[in-house]
C-alpha beads as a LAMMPS data file, in Angstrom:
LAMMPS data file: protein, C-alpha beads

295 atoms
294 bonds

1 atom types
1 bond types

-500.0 500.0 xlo xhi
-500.0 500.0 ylo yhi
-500.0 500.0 zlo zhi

Masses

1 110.0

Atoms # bond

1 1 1 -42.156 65.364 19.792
2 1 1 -40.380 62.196 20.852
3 1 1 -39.497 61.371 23.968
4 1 1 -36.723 59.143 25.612
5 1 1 -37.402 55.773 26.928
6 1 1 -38.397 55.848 30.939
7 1 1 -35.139 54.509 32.870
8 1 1 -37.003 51.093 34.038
9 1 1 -37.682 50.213 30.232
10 1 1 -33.850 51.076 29.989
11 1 1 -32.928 48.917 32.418
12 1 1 -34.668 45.875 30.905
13 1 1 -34.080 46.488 27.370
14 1 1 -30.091 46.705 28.905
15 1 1 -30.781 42.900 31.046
16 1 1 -32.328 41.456 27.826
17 1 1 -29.191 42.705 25.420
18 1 1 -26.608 41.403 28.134
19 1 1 -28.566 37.966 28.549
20 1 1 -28.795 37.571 24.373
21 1 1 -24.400 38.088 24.744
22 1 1 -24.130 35.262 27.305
23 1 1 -26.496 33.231 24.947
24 1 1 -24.535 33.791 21.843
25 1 1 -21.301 33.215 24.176
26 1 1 -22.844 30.030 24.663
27 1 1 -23.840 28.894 21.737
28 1 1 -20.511 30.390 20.144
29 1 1 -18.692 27.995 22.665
30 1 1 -20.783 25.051 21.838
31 1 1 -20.144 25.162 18.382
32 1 1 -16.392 25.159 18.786
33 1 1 -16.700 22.136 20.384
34 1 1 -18.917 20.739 17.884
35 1 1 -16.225 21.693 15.240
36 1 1 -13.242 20.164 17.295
37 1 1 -14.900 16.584 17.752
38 1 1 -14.741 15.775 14.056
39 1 1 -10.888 15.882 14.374
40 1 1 -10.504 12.855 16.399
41 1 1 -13.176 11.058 14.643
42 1 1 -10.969 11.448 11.582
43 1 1 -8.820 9.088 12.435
44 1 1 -9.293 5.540 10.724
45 1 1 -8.207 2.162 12.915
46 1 1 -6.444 0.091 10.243
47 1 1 -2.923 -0.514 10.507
48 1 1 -1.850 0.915 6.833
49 1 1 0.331 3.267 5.189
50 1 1 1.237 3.119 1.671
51 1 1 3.634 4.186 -1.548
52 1 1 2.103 5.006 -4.633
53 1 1 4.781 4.355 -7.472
54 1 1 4.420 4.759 -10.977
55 1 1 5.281 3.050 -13.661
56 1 1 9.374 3.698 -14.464
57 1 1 10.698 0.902 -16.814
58 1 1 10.753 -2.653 -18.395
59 1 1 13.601 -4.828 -18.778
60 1 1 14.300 -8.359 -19.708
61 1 1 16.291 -8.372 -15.669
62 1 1 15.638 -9.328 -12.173
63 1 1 18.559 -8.535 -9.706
64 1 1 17.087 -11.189 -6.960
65 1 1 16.628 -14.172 -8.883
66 1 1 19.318 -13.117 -12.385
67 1 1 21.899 -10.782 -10.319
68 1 1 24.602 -9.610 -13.236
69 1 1 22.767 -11.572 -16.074
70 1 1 21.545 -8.596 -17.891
71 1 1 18.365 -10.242 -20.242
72 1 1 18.269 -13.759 -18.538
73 1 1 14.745 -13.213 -17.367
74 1 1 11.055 -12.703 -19.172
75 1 1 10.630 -8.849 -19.196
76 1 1 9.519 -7.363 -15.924
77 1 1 7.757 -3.822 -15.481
78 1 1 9.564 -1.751 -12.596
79 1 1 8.328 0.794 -10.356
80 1 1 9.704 2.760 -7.692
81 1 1 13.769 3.437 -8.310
82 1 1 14.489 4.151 -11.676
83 1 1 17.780 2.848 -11.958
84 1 1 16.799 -1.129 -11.370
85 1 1 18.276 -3.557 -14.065
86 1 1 20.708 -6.656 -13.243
87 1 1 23.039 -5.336 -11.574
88 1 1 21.451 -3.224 -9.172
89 1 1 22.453 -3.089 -5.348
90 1 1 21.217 -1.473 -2.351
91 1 1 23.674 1.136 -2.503
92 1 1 22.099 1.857 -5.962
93 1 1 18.995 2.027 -4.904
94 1 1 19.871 4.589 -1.952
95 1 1 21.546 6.832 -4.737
96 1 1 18.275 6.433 -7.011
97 1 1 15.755 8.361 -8.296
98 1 1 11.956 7.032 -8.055
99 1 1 8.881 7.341 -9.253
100 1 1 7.275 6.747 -6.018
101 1 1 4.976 9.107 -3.556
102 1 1 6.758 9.534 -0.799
103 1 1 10.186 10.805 -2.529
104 1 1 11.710 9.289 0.259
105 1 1 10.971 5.511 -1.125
106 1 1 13.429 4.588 -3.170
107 1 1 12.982 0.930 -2.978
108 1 1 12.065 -1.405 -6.134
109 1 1 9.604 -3.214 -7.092
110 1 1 8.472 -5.208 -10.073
111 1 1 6.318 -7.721 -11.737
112 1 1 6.025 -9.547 -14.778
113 1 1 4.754 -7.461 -17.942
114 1 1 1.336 -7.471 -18.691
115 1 1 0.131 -7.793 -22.714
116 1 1 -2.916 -7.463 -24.095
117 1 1 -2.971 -8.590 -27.996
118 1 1 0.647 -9.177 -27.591
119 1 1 1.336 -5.393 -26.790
120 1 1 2.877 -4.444 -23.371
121 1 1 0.517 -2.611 -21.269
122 1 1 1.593 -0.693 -17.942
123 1 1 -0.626 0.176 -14.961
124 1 1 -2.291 3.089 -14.536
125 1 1 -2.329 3.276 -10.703
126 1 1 -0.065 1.459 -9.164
127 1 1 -0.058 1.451 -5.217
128 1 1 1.985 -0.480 -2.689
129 1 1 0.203 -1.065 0.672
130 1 1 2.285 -1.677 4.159
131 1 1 -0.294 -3.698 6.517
132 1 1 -0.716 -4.928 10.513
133 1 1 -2.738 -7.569 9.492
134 1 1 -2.742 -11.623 8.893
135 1 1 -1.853 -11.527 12.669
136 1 1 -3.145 -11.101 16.057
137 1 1 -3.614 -7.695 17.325
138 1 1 -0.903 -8.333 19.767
139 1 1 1.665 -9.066 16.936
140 1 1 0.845 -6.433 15.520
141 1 1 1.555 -3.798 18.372
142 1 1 4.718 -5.462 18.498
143 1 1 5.446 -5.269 13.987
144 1 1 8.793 -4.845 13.205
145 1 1 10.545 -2.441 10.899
146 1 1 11.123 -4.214 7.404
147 1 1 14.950 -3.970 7.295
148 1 1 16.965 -2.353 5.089
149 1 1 18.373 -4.623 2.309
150 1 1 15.790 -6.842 2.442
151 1 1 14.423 -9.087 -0.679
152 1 1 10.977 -10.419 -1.051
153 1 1 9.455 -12.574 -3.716
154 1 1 5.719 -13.239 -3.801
155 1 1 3.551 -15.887 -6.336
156 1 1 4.917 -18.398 -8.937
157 1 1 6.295 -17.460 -11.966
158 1 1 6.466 -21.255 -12.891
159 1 1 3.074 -22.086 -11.976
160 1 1 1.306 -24.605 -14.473
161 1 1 -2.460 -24.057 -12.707
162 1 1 -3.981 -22.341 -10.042
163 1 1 -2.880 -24.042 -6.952
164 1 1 -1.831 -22.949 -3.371
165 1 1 1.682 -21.011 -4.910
166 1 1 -0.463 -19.191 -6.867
167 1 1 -1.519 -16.601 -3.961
168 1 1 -2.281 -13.467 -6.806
169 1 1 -5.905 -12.530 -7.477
170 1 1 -7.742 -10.635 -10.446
171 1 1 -10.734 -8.915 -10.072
172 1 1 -12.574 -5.711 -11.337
173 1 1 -12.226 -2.215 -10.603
174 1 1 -15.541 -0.903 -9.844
175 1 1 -17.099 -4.010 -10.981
176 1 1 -17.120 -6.123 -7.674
177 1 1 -19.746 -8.589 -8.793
178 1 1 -17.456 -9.983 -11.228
179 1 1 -16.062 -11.604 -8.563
180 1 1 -12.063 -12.562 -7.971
181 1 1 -9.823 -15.404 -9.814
182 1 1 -6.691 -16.240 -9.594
183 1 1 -6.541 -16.587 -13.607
184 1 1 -7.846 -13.072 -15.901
185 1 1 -11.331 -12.326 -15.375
186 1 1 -13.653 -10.822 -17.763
187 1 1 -14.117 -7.011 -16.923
188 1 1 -17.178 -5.091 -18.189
189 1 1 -16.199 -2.063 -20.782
190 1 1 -15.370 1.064 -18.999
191 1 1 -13.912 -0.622 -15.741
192 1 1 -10.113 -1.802 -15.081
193 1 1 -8.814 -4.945 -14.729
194 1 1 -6.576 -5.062 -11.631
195 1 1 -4.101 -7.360 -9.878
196 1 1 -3.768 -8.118 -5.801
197 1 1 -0.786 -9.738 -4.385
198 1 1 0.151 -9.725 -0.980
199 1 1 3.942 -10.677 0.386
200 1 1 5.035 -12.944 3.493
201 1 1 4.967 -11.026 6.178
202 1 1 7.363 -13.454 9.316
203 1 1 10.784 -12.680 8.841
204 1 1 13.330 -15.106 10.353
205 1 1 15.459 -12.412 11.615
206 1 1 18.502 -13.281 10.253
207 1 1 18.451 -12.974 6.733
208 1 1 17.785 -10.094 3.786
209 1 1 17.719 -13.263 0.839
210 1 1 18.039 -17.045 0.763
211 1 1 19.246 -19.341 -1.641
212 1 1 15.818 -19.853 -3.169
213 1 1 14.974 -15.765 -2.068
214 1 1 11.789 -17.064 -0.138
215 1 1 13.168 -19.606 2.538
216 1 1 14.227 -16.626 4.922
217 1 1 9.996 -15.136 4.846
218 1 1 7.051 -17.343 5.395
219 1 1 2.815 -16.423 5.587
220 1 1 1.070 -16.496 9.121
221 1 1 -0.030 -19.714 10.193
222 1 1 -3.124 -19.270 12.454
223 1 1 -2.582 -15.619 12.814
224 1 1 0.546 -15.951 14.066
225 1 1 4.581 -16.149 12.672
226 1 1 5.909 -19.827 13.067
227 1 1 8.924 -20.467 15.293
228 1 1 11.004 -20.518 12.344
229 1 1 10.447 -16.919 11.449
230 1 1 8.980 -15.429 14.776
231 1 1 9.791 -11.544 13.475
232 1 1 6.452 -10.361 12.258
233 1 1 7.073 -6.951 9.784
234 1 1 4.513 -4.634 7.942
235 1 1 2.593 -7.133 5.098
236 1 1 3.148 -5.690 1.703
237 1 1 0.544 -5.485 -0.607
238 1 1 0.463 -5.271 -4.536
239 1 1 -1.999 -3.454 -6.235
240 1 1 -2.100 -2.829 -10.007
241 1 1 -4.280 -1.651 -12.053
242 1 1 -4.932 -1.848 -15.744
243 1 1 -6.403 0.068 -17.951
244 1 1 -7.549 -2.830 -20.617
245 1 1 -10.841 -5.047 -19.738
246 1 1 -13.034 -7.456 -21.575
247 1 1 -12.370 -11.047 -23.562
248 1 1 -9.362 -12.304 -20.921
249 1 1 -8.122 -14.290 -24.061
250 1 1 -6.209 -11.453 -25.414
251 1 1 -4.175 -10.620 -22.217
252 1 1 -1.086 -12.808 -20.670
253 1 1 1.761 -11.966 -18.540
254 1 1 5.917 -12.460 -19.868
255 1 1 5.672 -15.155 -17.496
256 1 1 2.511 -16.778 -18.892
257 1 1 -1.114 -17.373 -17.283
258 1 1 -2.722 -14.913 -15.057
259 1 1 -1.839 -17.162 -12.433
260 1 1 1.688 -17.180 -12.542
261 1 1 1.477 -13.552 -11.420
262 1 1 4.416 -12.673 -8.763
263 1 1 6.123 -9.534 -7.331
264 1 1 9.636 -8.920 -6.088
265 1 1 10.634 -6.482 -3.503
266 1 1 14.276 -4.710 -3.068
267 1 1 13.668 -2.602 0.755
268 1 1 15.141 0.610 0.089
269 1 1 13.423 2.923 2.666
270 1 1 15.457 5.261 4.847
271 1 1 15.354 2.960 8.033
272 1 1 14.147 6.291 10.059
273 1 1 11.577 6.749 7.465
274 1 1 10.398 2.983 8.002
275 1 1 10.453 3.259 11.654
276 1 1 8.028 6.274 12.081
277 1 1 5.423 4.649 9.966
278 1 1 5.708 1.235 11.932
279 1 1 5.830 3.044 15.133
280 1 1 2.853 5.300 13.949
281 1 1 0.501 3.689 11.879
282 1 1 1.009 0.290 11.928
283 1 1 1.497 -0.658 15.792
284 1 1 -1.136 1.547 16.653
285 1 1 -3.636 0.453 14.361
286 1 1 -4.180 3.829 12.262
287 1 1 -4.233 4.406 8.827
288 1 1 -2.182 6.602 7.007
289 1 1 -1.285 8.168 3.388
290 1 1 1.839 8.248 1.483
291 1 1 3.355 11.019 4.326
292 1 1 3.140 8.327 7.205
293 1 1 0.379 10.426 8.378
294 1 1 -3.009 9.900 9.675
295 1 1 -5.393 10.281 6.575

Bonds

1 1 1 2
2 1 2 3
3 1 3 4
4 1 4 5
5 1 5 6
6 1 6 7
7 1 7 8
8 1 8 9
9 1 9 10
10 1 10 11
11 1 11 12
12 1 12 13
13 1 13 14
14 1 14 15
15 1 15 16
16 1 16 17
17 1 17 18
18 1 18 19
19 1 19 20
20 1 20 21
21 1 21 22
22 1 22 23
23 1 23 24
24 1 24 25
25 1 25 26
26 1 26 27
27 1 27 28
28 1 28 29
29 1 29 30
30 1 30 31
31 1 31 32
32 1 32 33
33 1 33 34
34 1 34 35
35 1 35 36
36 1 36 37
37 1 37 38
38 1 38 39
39 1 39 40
40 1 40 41
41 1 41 42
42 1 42 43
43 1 43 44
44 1 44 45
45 1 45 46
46 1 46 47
47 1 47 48
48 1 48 49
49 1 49 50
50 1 50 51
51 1 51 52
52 1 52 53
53 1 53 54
54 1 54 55
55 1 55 56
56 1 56 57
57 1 57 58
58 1 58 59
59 1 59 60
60 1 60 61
61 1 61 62
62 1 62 63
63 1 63 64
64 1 64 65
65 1 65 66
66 1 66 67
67 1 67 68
68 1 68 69
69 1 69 70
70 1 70 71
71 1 71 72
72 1 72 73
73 1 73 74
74 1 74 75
75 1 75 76
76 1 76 77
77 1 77 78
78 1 78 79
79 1 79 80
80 1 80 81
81 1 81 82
82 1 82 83
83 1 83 84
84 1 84 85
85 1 85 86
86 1 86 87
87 1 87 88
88 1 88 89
89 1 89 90
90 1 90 91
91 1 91 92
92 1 92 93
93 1 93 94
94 1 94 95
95 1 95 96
96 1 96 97
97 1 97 98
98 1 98 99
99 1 99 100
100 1 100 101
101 1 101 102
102 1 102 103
103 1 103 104
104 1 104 105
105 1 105 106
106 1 106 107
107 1 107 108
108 1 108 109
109 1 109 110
110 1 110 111
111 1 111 112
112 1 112 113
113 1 113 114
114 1 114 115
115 1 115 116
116 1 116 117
117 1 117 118
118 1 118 119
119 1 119 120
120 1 120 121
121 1 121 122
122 1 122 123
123 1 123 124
124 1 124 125
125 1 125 126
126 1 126 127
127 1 127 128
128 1 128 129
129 1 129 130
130 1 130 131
131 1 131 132
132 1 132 133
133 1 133 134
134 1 134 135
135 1 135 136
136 1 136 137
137 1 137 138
138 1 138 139
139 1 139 140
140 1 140 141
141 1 141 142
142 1 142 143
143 1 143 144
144 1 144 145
145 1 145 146
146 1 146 147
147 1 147 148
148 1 148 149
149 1 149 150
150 1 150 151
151 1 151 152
152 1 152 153
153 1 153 154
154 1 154 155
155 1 155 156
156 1 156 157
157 1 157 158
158 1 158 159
159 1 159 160
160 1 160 161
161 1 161 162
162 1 162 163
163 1 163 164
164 1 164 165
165 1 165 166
166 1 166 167
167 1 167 168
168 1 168 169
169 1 169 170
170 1 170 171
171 1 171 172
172 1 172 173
173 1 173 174
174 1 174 175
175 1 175 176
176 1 176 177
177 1 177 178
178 1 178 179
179 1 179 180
180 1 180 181
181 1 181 182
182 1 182 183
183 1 183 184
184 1 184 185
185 1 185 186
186 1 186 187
187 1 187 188
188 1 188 189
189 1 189 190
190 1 190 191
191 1 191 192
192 1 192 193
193 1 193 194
194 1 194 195
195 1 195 196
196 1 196 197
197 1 197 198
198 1 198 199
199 1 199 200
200 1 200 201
201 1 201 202
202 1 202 203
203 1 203 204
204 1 204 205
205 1 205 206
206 1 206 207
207 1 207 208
208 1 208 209
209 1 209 210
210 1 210 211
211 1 211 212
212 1 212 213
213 1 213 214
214 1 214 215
215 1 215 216
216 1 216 217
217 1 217 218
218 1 218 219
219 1 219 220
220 1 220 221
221 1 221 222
222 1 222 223
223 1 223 224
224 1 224 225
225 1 225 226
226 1 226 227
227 1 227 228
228 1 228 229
229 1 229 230
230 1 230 231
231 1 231 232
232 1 232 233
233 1 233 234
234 1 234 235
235 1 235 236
236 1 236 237
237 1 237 238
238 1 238 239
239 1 239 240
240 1 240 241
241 1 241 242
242 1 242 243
243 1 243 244
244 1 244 245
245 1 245 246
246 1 246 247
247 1 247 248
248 1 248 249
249 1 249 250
250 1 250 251
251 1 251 252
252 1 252 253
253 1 253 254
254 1 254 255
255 1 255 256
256 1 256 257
257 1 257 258
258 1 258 259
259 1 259 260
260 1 260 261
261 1 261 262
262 1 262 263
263 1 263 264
264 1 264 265
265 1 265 266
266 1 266 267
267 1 267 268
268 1 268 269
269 1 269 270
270 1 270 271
271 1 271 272
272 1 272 273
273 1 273 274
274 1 274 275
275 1 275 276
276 1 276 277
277 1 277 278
278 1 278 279
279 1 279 280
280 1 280 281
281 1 281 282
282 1 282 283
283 1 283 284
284 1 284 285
285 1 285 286
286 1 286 287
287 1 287 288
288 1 288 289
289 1 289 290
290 1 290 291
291 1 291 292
292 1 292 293
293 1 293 294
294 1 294 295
Protein backbone atom coordinates (compact mmCIF):
# COMPACT_ATOMS: atom_id res chain seq x y z
CA UNK A 1 0.00 0.00 0.00
CA UNK A 2 1.51 3.39 -0.75
CA UNK A 3 1.86 5.92 1.39
CA UNK A 4 2.06 9.83 1.13
CA UNK A 5 5.24 11.67 1.37
CA UNK A 6 6.07 12.83 5.25
CA UNK A 7 5.30 16.77 5.37
CA UNK A 8 9.22 17.71 5.87
CA UNK A 9 10.05 15.86 2.46
CA UNK A 10 7.03 18.06 1.24
CA UNK A 11 8.36 20.97 2.32
CA UNK A 12 11.71 20.54 0.55
CA UNK A 13 10.62 18.97 -2.54
CA UNK A 14 8.14 22.46 -2.48
CA UNK A 15 11.73 24.91 -1.66
CA UNK A 16 13.58 22.99 -4.45
CA UNK A 17 10.51 23.47 -7.20
CA UNK A 18 10.18 27.28 -6.15
CA UNK A 19 14.12 27.81 -6.29
CA UNK A 20 14.27 25.85 -10.00
CA UNK A 21 11.22 28.93 -11.00
CA UNK A 22 13.48 31.77 -9.81
CA UNK A 23 16.35 29.98 -11.76
CA UNK A 24 14.50 29.62 -14.96
CA UNK A 25 13.17 33.35 -14.21
CA UNK A 26 16.66 34.09 -14.34
CA UNK A 27 17.95 32.55 -16.96
CA UNK A 28 14.63 33.43 -18.98
CA UNK A 29 15.61 37.15 -18.20
CA UNK A 30 19.15 36.74 -19.22
CA UNK A 31 18.43 35.50 -22.43
CA UNK A 32 16.19 38.39 -23.35
CA UNK A 33 18.88 40.46 -22.88
CA UNK A 34 21.15 38.38 -24.79
CA UNK A 35 18.58 38.58 -27.70
CA UNK A 36 18.13 42.47 -27.43
CA UNK A 37 22.00 43.31 -27.69
CA UNK A 38 22.28 42.07 -31.26
CA UNK A 39 19.89 44.94 -32.25
CA UNK A 40 22.20 47.71 -31.64
CA UNK A 41 25.11 45.87 -32.88
CA UNK A 42 23.25 45.80 -36.18
CA UNK A 43 23.88 48.94 -36.97
CA UNK A 44 26.85 49.58 -39.52
CA UNK A 45 29.03 53.12 -39.12
CA UNK A 46 29.41 54.16 -42.76
CA UNK A 47 27.78 57.12 -43.94
CA UNK A 48 25.73 55.42 -47.04
CA UNK A 49 22.42 55.02 -48.42
CA UNK A 50 21.74 54.07 -51.86
CA UNK A 51 19.21 53.72 -55.14
CA UNK A 52 19.26 50.73 -57.04
CA UNK A 53 17.95 51.64 -60.66
CA UNK A 54 17.60 49.50 -63.47
CA UNK A 55 18.24 49.71 -66.70
CA UNK A 56 15.18 51.94 -68.58
CA UNK A 57 16.43 53.19 -72.04
CA UNK A 58 19.10 54.27 -74.66
CA UNK A 59 19.07 57.24 -76.70
CA UNK A 60 21.38 59.09 -78.96
CA UNK A 61 20.47 62.45 -76.10
CA UNK A 62 21.88 64.13 -73.14
CA UNK A 63 19.66 67.00 -71.71
CA UNK A 64 22.85 68.60 -69.70
CA UNK A 65 25.36 68.86 -72.25
CA UNK A 66 22.64 68.59 -75.87
CA UNK A 67 19.38 70.25 -74.15
CA UNK A 68 16.60 70.21 -77.22
CA UNK A 69 19.06 68.53 -79.75
CA UNK A 70 17.31 65.28 -79.92
CA UNK A 71 20.37 62.71 -81.45
CA UNK A 72 23.34 65.23 -81.12
CA UNK A 73 25.12 62.98 -78.71
CA UNK A 74 26.82 59.21 -78.86
CA UNK A 75 24.03 56.94 -77.43
CA UNK A 76 23.76 56.95 -73.67
CA UNK A 77 22.05 54.10 -71.48
CA UNK A 78 19.52 55.73 -68.86
CA UNK A 79 18.42 54.61 -65.61
CA UNK A 80 16.22 55.88 -63.08
CA UNK A 81 13.17 58.16 -64.77
CA UNK A 82 11.93 56.72 -67.73
CA UNK A 83 10.95 59.61 -69.54
CA UNK A 84 14.74 61.20 -70.04
CA UNK A 85 15.57 62.20 -73.73
CA UNK A 86 16.61 65.91 -74.90
CA UNK A 87 14.28 67.72 -73.78
CA UNK A 88 13.74 66.65 -70.42
CA UNK A 89 13.30 69.12 -67.36
CA UNK A 90 12.99 68.84 -63.76
CA UNK A 91 9.42 69.22 -63.84
CA UNK A 92 9.55 66.07 -66.09
CA UNK A 93 11.37 64.26 -64.05
CA UNK A 94 9.03 65.00 -60.89
CA UNK A 95 6.03 63.74 -63.14
CA UNK A 96 8.17 60.51 -64.15
CA UNK A 97 8.07 57.11 -63.76
CA UNK A 98 11.44 55.16 -62.71
CA UNK A 99 12.97 52.23 -62.60
CA UNK A 100 14.65 52.91 -59.42
CA UNK A 101 14.35 51.24 -55.68
CA UNK A 102 13.13 53.62 -53.73
CA UNK A 103 9.92 54.61 -55.98
CA UNK A 104 10.40 57.80 -54.57
CA UNK A 105 13.75 58.53 -56.82
CA UNK A 106 12.84 59.79 -59.76
CA UNK A 107 16.02 61.41 -60.69
CA UNK A 108 18.20 60.43 -63.93
CA UNK A 109 21.06 59.12 -64.55
CA UNK A 110 23.11 57.89 -67.46
CA UNK A 111 26.28 56.82 -69.04
CA UNK A 112 27.69 56.09 -72.22
CA UNK A 113 26.57 52.61 -73.85
CA UNK A 114 28.60 49.80 -73.35
CA UNK A 115 29.29 47.18 -76.57
CA UNK A 116 30.78 44.16 -76.63
CA UNK A 117 31.42 42.84 -80.41
CA UNK A 118 29.72 45.93 -81.49
CA UNK A 119 26.37 44.89 -79.74
CA UNK A 120 24.93 47.15 -76.94
CA UNK A 121 25.06 45.52 -73.67
CA UNK A 122 23.13 46.91 -70.47
CA UNK A 123 24.00 46.30 -66.81
CA UNK A 124 22.73 43.83 -64.87
CA UNK A 125 22.88 45.53 -61.44
CA UNK A 126 23.06 48.81 -61.48
CA UNK A 127 23.35 50.70 -58.03
CA UNK A 128 23.82 54.35 -57.16
CA UNK A 129 25.61 54.97 -53.81
CA UNK A 130 25.08 58.43 -51.67
CA UNK A 131 28.42 58.73 -49.42
CA UNK A 132 29.94 60.95 -46.19
CA UNK A 133 33.18 60.34 -47.29
CA UNK A 134 36.35 62.11 -49.20
CA UNK A 135 36.01 64.50 -46.16
CA UNK A 136 36.70 64.97 -42.60
CA UNK A 137 34.38 63.51 -40.17
CA UNK A 138 33.42 66.94 -39.18
CA UNK A 139 32.24 67.81 -42.78
CA UNK A 140 30.55 65.22 -42.85
CA UNK A 141 28.24 65.75 -39.69
CA UNK A 142 27.65 68.93 -41.23
CA UNK A 143 26.73 67.21 -45.36
CA UNK A 144 24.31 69.03 -47.04
CA UNK A 145 21.18 67.97 -48.84
CA UNK A 146 21.98 67.62 -52.71
CA UNK A 147 19.46 70.20 -54.02
CA UNK A 148 16.80 69.78 -56.09
CA UNK A 149 17.54 70.61 -59.78
CA UNK A 150 20.88 69.94 -59.54
CA UNK A 151 23.26 68.61 -62.57
CA UNK A 152 26.37 66.63 -62.18
CA UNK A 153 28.81 65.35 -64.73
CA UNK A 154 31.59 62.96 -63.76
CA UNK A 155 34.82 61.54 -66.14
CA UNK A 156 35.79 62.55 -69.74
CA UNK A 157 34.00 61.62 -72.54
CA UNK A 158 36.83 63.23 -74.71
CA UNK A 159 39.61 61.64 -73.03
CA UNK A 160 42.50 60.46 -75.47
CA UNK A 161 44.47 58.31 -72.46
CA UNK A 162 44.23 57.62 -69.02
CA UNK A 163 45.13 60.74 -67.26
CA UNK A 164 43.89 62.65 -64.11
CA UNK A 165 40.12 63.46 -66.00
CA UNK A 166 39.83 60.07 -66.36
CA UNK A 167 38.63 59.38 -62.57
CA UNK A 168 36.40 55.89 -63.74
CA UNK A 169 37.80 52.49 -62.77
CA UNK A 170 37.20 48.80 -64.10
CA UNK A 171 37.68 45.96 -62.17
CA UNK A 172 36.16 42.41 -61.56
CA UNK A 173 33.23 41.24 -59.85
CA UNK A 174 34.25 38.55 -57.60
CA UNK A 175 37.58 38.46 -59.13
CA UNK A 176 39.50 41.09 -56.94
CA UNK A 177 42.97 39.92 -57.87
CA UNK A 178 42.51 41.11 -61.25
CA UNK A 179 43.14 44.20 -59.95
CA UNK A 180 41.52 47.85 -61.12
CA UNK A 181 42.28 50.02 -64.46
CA UNK A 182 41.07 52.80 -65.62
CA UNK A 183 40.96 51.17 -69.31
CA UNK A 184 38.80 47.36 -69.68
CA UNK A 185 40.36 44.73 -67.77
CA UNK A 186 40.40 41.16 -68.56
CA UNK A 187 37.72 39.30 -66.37
CA UNK A 188 37.96 35.52 -65.79
CA UNK A 189 34.78 33.46 -67.36
CA UNK A 190 31.93 33.32 -65.02
CA UNK A 191 32.62 36.77 -63.23
CA UNK A 192 31.30 40.42 -64.35
CA UNK A 193 33.03 43.11 -65.55
CA UNK A 194 31.99 46.25 -63.64
CA UNK A 195 32.44 50.03 -63.73
CA UNK A 196 33.13 52.60 -60.53
CA UNK A 197 32.72 56.23 -60.86
CA UNK A 198 32.38 58.52 -58.19
CA UNK A 199 30.94 62.38 -58.61
CA UNK A 200 32.30 65.80 -57.03
CA UNK A 201 31.02 66.06 -54.00
CA UNK A 202 31.72 70.50 -52.89
CA UNK A 203 29.00 72.34 -54.21
CA UNK A 204 29.49 76.12 -54.58
CA UNK A 205 26.15 76.89 -53.29
CA UNK A 206 24.90 78.87 -55.81
CA UNK A 207 24.43 77.00 -58.77
CA UNK A 208 22.34 73.66 -60.15
CA UNK A 209 24.68 73.81 -63.79
CA UNK A 210 27.48 75.92 -65.25
CA UNK A 211 28.39 76.81 -68.55
CA UNK A 212 30.76 73.87 -68.90
CA UNK A 213 28.11 71.72 -66.25
CA UNK A 214 31.21 71.01 -63.92
CA UNK A 215 32.58 74.56 -62.91
CA UNK A 216 29.76 74.95 -60.16
CA UNK A 217 31.13 71.12 -58.28
CA UNK A 218 34.70 70.38 -57.55
CA UNK A 219 36.55 66.96 -55.62
CA UNK A 220 37.92 67.42 -51.96
CA UNK A 221 41.22 68.77 -51.74
CA UNK A 222 42.90 67.40 -48.55
CA UNK A 223 39.71 66.11 -47.18
CA UNK A 224 38.17 69.13 -47.26
CA UNK A 225 35.78 71.46 -49.92
CA UNK A 226 37.92 74.47 -51.28
CA UNK A 227 36.76 78.02 -50.58
CA UNK A 228 35.33 78.14 -53.89
CA UNK A 229 32.75 75.49 -53.26
CA UNK A 230 32.70 75.26 -49.33
CA UNK A 231 29.03 73.26 -49.43
CA UNK A 232 30.03 69.68 -48.95
CA UNK A 233 26.77 67.23 -50.17
CA UNK A 234 26.35 63.33 -50.12
CA UNK A 235 29.29 61.86 -52.81
CA UNK A 236 27.57 59.92 -55.49
CA UNK A 237 28.81 56.84 -56.55
CA UNK A 238 28.41 54.80 -59.90
CA UNK A 239 28.34 51.30 -59.93
CA UNK A 240 27.63 49.12 -62.98
CA UNK A 241 27.87 45.98 -63.63
CA UNK A 242 28.15 43.85 -66.71
CA UNK A 243 27.36 40.77 -67.49
CA UNK A 244 30.16 40.14 -70.43
CA UNK A 245 33.98 39.32 -69.29
CA UNK A 246 37.08 38.09 -70.97
CA UNK A 247 39.38 39.43 -74.16
CA UNK A 248 38.75 43.49 -73.30
CA UNK A 249 39.34 43.89 -77.15
CA UNK A 250 35.84 43.19 -78.02
CA UNK A 251 34.18 45.75 -75.63
CA UNK A 252 34.15 49.82 -76.07
CA UNK A 253 31.91 52.45 -74.89
CA UNK A 254 29.69 55.06 -77.64
CA UNK A 255 32.15 57.38 -76.39
CA UNK A 256 35.25 55.26 -77.09
CA UNK A 257 38.03 53.72 -74.65
CA UNK A 258 37.22 52.38 -71.31
CA UNK A 259 38.65 55.40 -70.08
CA UNK A 260 36.52 57.89 -71.38
CA UNK A 261 33.86 56.44 -69.09
CA UNK A 262 31.57 59.38 -67.47
CA UNK A 263 28.16 59.70 -65.73
CA UNK A 264 25.63 62.50 -65.62
CA UNK A 265 23.28 63.22 -62.87
CA UNK A 266 19.70 65.15 -63.13
CA UNK A 267 18.68 65.47 -58.85
CA UNK A 268 15.19 64.58 -58.84
CA UNK A 269 14.59 63.40 -55.21
CA UNK A 270 11.66 64.72 -53.20
CA UNK A 271 13.78 67.33 -51.15
CA UNK A 272 12.01 65.74 -47.83
CA UNK A 273 13.02 62.43 -49.08
CA UNK A 274 16.76 63.74 -49.48
CA UNK A 275 16.77 65.38 -46.21
CA UNK A 276 15.88 62.31 -43.98
CA UNK A 277 18.59 60.26 -45.50
CA UNK A 278 21.27 63.12 -45.04
CA UNK A 279 19.99 63.82 -41.66
CA UNK A 280 19.92 59.98 -40.91
CA UNK A 281 22.47 58.11 -42.47
CA UNK A 282 24.86 60.22 -43.76
CA UNK A 283 25.60 62.89 -40.86
CA UNK A 284 25.51 60.29 -38.46
CA UNK A 285 27.72 57.96 -39.99
CA UNK A 286 25.22 54.86 -40.49
CA UNK A 287 24.55 52.89 -43.29
CA UNK A 288 21.44 52.39 -44.84
CA UNK A 289 19.39 50.52 -47.78
CA UNK A 290 17.30 51.82 -50.49
CA UNK A 291 14.39 52.86 -47.57
CA UNK A 292 16.86 55.44 -45.89
CA UNK A 293 16.95 52.95 -43.21
CA UNK A 294 19.52 51.40 -41.09
CA UNK A 295 20.43 48.01 -42.87
Amino acid sequence: MERAAPFSTLRRRLRIVTLLGALLALLGGYTVIERAAPAEARIVRVAEFLADCPYSHRLPDDPIIFPGLPGASHMHSFFGATTTNAYTNLSDLLNSNTTCNPRVDVSSYWVPTFYADNVPVEPAIVTFYYLGEGVRSDIVANTQPLPLGLRIVAGNARATAPDSTTNSRWSCLHAGHVGASKDFVNCPSGTMIESYLDFPQCWNGRDLDSPDHKSHMAYPVNQACPSSHPVAVPKLRQVLRYPVSGNPARFRLASGAGFTMHGDFFNAWPEAEMMRRVRDCIRPVIKCGADGRPS
